[in-house]
C-alpha positions as CSV (number, residue, x, y, z in Angstrom):
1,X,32.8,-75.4,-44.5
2,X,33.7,-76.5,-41.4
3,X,36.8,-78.8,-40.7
4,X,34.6,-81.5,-38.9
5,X,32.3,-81.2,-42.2
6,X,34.8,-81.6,-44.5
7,X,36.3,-84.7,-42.6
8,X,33.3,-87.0,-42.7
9,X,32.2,-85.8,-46.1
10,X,35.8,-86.8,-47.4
11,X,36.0,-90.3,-45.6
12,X,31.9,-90.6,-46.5
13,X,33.6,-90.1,-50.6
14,X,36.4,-92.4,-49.9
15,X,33.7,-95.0,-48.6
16,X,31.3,-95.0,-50.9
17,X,32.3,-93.7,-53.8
18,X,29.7,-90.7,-54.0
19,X,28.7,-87.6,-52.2
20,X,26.3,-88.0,-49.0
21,X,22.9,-87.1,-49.4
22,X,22.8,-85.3,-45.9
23,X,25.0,-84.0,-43.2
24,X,23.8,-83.5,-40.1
25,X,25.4,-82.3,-36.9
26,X,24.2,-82.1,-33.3
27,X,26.2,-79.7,-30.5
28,X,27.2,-80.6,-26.9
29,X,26.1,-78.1,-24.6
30,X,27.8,-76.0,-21.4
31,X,25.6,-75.6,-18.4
32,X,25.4,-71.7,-17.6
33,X,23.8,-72.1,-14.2
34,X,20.9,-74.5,-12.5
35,X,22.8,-77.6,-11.9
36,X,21.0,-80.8,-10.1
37,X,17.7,-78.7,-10.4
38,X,16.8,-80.6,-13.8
39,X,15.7,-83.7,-11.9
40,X,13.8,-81.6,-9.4
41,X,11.5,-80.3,-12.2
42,X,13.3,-76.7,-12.0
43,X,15.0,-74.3,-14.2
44,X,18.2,-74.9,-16.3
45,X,20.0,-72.8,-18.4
46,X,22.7,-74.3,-20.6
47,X,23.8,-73.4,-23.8
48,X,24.5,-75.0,-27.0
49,X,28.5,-74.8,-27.7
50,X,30.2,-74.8,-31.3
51,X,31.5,-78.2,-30.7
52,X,29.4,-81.0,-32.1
53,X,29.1,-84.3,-33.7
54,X,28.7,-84.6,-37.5
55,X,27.8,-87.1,-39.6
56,X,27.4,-87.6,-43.2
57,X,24.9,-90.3,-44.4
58,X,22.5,-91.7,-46.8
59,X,19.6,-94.0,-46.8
60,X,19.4,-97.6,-46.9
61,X,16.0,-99.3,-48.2
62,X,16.6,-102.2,-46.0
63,X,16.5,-100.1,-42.6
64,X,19.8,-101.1,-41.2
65,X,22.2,-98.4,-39.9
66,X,26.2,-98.9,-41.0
67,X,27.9,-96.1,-39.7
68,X,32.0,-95.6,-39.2
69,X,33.2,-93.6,-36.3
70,X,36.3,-92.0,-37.3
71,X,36.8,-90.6,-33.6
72,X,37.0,-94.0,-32.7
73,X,38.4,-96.0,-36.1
74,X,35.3,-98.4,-35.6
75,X,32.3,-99.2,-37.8
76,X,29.0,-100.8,-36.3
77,X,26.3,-102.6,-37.8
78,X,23.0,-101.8,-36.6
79,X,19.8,-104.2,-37.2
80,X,16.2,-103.0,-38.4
81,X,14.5,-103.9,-35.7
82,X,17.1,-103.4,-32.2
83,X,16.6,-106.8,-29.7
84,X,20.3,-106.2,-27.7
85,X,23.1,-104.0,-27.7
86,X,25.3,-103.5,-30.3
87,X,29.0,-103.2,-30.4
88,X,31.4,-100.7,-29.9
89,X,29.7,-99.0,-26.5
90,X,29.2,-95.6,-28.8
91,X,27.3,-97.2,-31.4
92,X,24.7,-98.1,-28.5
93,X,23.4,-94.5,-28.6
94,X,22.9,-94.6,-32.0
95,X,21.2,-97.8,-31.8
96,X,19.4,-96.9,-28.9
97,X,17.7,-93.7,-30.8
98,X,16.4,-96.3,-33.6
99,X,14.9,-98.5,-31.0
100,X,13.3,-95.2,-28.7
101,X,11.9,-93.9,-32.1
102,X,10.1,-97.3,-32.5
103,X,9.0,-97.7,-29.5
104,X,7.2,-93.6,-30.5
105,X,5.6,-95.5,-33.1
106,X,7.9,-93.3,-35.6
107,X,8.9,-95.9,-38.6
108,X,12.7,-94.8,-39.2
109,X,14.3,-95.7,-42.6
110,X,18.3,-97.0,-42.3
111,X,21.2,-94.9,-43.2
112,X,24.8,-95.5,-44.1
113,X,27.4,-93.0,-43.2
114,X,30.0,-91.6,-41.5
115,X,30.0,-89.9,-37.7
116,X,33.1,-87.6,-36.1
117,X,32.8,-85.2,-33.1
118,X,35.0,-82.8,-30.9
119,X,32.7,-83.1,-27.7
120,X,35.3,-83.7,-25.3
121,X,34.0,-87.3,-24.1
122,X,33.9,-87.1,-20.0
123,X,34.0,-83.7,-19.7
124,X,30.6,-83.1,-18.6
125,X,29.9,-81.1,-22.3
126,X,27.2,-84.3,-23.2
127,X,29.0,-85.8,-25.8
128,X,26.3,-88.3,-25.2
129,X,23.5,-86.3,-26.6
130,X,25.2,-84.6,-29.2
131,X,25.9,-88.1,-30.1
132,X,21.9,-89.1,-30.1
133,X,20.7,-85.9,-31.9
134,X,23.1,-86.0,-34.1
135,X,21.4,-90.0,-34.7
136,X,18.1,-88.6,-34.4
137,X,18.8,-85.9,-36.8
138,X,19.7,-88.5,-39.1
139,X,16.9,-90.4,-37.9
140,X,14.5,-87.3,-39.4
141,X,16.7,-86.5,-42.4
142,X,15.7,-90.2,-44.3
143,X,12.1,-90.7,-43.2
144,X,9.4,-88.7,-43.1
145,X,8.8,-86.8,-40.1
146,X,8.7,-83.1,-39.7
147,X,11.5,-82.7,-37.0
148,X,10.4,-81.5,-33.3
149,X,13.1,-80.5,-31.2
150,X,11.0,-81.3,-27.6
151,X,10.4,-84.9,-28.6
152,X,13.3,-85.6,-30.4
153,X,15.1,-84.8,-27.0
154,X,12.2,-87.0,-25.2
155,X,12.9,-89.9,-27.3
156,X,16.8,-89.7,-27.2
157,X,16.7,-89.1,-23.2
158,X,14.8,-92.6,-23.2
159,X,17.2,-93.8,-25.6
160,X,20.0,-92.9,-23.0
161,X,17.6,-93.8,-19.9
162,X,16.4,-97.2,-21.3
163,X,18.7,-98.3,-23.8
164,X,22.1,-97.3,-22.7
165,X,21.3,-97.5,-18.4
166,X,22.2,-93.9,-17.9
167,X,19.8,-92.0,-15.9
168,X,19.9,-88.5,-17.0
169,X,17.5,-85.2,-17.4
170,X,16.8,-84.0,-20.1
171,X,18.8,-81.1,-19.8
172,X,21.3,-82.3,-22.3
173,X,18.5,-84.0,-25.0
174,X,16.5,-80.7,-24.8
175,X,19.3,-77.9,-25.3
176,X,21.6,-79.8,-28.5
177,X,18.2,-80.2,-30.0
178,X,16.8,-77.3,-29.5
179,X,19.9,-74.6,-29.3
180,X,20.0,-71.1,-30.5
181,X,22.7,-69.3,-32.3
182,X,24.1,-66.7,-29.4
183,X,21.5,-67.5,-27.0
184,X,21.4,-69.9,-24.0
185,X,18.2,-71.5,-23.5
186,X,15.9,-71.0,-20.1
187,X,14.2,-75.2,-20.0
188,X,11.1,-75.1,-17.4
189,X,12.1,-78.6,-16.6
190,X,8.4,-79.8,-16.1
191,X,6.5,-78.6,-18.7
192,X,9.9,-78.6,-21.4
193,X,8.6,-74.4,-21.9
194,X,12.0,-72.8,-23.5
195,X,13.0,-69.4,-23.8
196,X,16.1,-67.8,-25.6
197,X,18.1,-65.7,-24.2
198,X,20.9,-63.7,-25.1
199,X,24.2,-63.2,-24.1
200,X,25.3,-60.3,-22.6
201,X,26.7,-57.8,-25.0
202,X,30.5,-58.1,-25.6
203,X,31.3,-61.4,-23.3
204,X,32.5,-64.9,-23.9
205,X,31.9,-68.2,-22.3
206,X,34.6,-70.2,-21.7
207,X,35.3,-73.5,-20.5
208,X,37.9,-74.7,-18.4
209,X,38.6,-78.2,-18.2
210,X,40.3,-79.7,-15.0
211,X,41.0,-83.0,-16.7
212,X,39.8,-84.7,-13.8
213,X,37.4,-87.0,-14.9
214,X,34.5,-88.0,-12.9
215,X,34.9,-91.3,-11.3
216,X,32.4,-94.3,-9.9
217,X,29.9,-91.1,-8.6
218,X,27.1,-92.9,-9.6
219,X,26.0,-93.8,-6.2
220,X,26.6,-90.1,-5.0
221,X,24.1,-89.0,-7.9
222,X,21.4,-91.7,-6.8
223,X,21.9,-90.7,-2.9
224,X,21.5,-86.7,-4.0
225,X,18.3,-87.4,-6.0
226,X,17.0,-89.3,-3.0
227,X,17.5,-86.7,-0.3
228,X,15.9,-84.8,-2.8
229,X,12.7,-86.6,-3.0
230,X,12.8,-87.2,0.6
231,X,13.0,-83.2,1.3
232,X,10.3,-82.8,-1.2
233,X,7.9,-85.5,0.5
234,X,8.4,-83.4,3.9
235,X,7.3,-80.4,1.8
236,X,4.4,-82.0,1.1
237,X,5.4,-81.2,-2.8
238,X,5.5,-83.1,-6.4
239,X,9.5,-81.5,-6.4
240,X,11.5,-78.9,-5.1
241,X,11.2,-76.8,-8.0
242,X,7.6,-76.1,-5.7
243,X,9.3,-74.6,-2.8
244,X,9.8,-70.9,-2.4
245,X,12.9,-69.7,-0.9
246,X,10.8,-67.8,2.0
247,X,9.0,-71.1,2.5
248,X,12.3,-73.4,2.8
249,X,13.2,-70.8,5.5
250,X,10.1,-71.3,7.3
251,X,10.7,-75.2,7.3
252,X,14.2,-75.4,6.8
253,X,14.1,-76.9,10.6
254,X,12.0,-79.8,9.7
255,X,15.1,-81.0,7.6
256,X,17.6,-83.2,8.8
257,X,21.4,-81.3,8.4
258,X,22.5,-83.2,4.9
259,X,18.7,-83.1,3.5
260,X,18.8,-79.7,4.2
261,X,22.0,-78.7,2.8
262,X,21.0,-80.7,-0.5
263,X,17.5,-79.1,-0.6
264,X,18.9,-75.4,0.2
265,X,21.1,-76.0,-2.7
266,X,18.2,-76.7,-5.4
267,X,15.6,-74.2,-3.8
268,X,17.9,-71.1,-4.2
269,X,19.5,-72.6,-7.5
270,X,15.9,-72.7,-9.0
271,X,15.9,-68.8,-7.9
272,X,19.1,-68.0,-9.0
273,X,19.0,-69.6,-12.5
274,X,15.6,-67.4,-13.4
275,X,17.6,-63.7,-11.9
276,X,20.1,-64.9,-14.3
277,X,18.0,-65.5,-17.3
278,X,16.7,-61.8,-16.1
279,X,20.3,-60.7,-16.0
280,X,20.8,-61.4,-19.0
281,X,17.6,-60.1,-20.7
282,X,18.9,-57.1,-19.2
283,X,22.7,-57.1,-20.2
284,X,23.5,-57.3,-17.1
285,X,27.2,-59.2,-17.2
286,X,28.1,-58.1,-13.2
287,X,24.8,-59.5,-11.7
288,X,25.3,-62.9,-14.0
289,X,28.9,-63.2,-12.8
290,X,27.7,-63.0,-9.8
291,X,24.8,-65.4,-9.8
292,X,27.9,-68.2,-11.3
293,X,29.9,-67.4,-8.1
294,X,26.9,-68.1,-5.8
295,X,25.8,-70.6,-7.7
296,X,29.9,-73.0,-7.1
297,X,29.4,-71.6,-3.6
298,X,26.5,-73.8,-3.3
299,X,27.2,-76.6,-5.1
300,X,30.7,-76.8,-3.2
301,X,29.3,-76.3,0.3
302,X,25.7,-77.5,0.3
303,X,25.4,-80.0,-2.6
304,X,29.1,-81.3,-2.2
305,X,29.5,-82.1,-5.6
306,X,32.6,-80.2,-6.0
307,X,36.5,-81.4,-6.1
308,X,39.8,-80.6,-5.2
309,X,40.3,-79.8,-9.0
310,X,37.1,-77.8,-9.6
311,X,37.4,-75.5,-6.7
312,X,40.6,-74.7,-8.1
313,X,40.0,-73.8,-11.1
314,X,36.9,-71.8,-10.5
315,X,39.3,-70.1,-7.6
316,X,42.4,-69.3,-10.5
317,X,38.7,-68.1,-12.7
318,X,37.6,-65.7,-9.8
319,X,41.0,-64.5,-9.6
320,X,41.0,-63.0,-12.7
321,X,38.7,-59.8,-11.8
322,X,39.9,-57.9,-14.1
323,X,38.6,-60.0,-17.1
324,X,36.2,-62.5,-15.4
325,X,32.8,-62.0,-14.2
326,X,32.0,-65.3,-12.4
327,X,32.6,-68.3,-12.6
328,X,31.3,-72.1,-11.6
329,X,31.6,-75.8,-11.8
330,X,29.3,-76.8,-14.5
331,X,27.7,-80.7,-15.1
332,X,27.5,-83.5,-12.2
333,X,30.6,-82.5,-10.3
334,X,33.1,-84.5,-8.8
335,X,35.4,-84.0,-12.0
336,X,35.2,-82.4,-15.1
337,X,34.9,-78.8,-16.3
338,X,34.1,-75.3,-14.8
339,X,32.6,-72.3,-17.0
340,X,33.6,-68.4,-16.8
341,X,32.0,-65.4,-18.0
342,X,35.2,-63.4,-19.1
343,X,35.1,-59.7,-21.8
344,X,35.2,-60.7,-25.1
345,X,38.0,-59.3,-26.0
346,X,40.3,-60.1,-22.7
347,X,39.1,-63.8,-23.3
348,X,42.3,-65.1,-24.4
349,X,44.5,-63.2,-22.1
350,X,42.2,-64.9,-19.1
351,X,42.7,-68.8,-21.1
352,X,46.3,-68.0,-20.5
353,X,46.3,-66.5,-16.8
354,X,43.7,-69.5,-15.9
355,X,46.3,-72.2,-17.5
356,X,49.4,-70.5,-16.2
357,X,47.5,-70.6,-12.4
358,X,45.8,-74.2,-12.2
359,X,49.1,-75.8,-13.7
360,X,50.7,-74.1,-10.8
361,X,48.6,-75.2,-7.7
362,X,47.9,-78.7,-9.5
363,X,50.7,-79.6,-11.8
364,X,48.0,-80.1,-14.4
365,X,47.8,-78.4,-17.6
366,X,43.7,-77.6,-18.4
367,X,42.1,-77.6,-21.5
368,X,40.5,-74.6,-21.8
369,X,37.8,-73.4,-25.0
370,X,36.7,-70.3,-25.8
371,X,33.2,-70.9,-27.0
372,X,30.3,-69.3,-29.1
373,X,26.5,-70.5,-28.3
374,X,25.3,-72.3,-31.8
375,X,22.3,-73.6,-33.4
376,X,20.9,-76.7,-32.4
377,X,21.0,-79.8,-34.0
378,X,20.5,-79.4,-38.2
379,X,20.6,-80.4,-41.2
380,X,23.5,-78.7,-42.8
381,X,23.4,-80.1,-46.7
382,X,20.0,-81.8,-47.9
383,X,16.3,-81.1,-47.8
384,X,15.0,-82.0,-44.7
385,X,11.5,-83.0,-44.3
């Protein structure tokens, strides 16, 4: 059983005297390569890590939600029908998965339980929606709906778009829903398509995290979208995700310097993050490696969504030839974690030679995971519907 399993089913015993009818648990996810392409209806190919959010829980008949955050030490008290937000901030995405299921016309039925993660939260691993499918999971687990991973991530992306404010993709929703054990996932963005695909044989992702957290870059998001969507109305396009790479280069000149810098970016990320889903049908650890190194090239010096502390870290990653393969930031940028394909079995000698080298040049020590590709999110003890 795992340790995060055993916690809330303990504190779920000391609560209420009995054992919990379910226990569900959602994973956050790493970004392998296609970053900033999600909102341009392209290609994204993240993969679910073995660090989620678990809850244990039963059903109330009145269809209230009480649920105790342990990560926290806060409970919350969640109404039938949501009309505002609830207190403490995290419980909002739990609420705001009960009110987005409503608003599908799904009727959910109230739980009671007990919810305890080790997302890192800021880190740019989508604590977030491992926190909303773990919710919706719940959510499925009480009431009688046959689960569907694409609109379970539909309805907790609107949670986290209309409920909580937070503008995202659904990038995050789509892969801790949907996740496969040793596979990362290839989303077609536009029409949610999904493909599995596995790992190349005898490697291991791992994430390094700079411990700079991203700061007040909401405005830098909203300004990339919108040279975005200004490059793709000169394209005469829905999105980017319709422009070639030949075509871009036949236009490129119509583009003002910074709107084409941002569009370059997401054309040849679209291209890059399907040779790497190739790659890696194929095995093919070198040409994926290398695909990551491109891909922080262009996100440093065309998207400019890098920092000080990513560039570093990917740098001390890149270093390590002899164990690494490539390596990139990984999430929105401007903080937050980087992600290396290293050989299995050299994986933890690399953690060590990345931590010894980025506390050198930053005085920082990382936090650095070594990290298998899970399920998606499940029900790990009842009978789901």
């Amino acid at each position: 059983m795992a340790a995060l399993q055993e916690k809330v089913t303990a504190e779920f015993q000391k609560r209420f005297g009995a054992e919990p009818t379910f226990v569900v648990r959602a994973p956050g996810r790493v970004n392998l390569i296609g970053e900033h392409t999600d909102y341009n209806d392209g290609f994204v190919l993240p993969m679910a890590i073995d660090r989620a959010v678990w809850a244990a829980l039963r059903p109330r008949d009145d269809g209230r939600v009480l649920v105790h955050s342990l990560d926290f030490a806060q409970d919350a008290e969640i109404d039938a029908l949501p009309e505002s937000k609830v207190a403490p901030i995290w419980a909002q995405y739990v609420q705001g998965v009960l009110w987005s299921l409503r608003k599908n016309a799904y009727h959910p039925t109230g739980w009671e339980g007990v919810i305890a993660g080790d997302v890192p939260v800021g880190a740019g691993l989508s604590s977030s929606a491992a926190l909303e499918l773990a919710a919706a999971r719940a959510f499925a687990s009480v009431t009688p709906f046959t689960w569907d991973a694409p609109k379970m991530a539909l309805i907790s992306q609107r949670a986290e778009n209309e409920w909580v404010g937070v503008n995202c993709g659904i990038m995050d929703q789509m892969i801790s829903a949907a996740g496969e054990a040793g596979h990362a996932l290839l989303i077609d963005c536009r029409s949610l398509a999904t493909e599995a695909v596995p790992l190349p044989p005898d490697t291991s992702v791992v994430i390094l995290d700079t411990m700079s957290r991203r700061g007040l870059v909401s405005s830098a998001y909203n300004e990339r979208r919108q040279q975005c969507e200004n490059a793709a109305r000169i394209f005469g396009v829905k999105a980017l995700r319709d422009v070639s790479v030949p075509i871009f280069k036949v236009r490129a000149h119509e583009l003002d310097e910074i709107t084409r810098k941002r569009a370059r970016h997401i054309v040849t990320e679209n291209e890059r993050t399907l040779q790497a889903a190739q790659a890696m049908r194929s095995g093919d650890a070198v040409l994926l490696g290398q695909l990551m190194n491109a891909s922080h090239e262009s996100l440093r010096d065309d998207f400019e969504v890098t920092n000080a502390a990513l560039n570093a870290i990917v740098q001390c990653a890149q270093q390590q030839a002899a164990m690494c393969y490539g390596a990139r930031m990984t999430g929105a940028g401007f903080g937050g974690c980087a992600v290396a394909l290293v050989k299995a079995e050299q994986a933890k000698a690399f953690a060590d030679a990345v931590t010894a080298c980025y506390e050198a040049v930053s005085g920082i020590m990382p936090n650095i995971y070594i990290c298998s590709a899970s399920q998606g999110a499940q029900v790990v003890v009842g009978e789901s519907w």
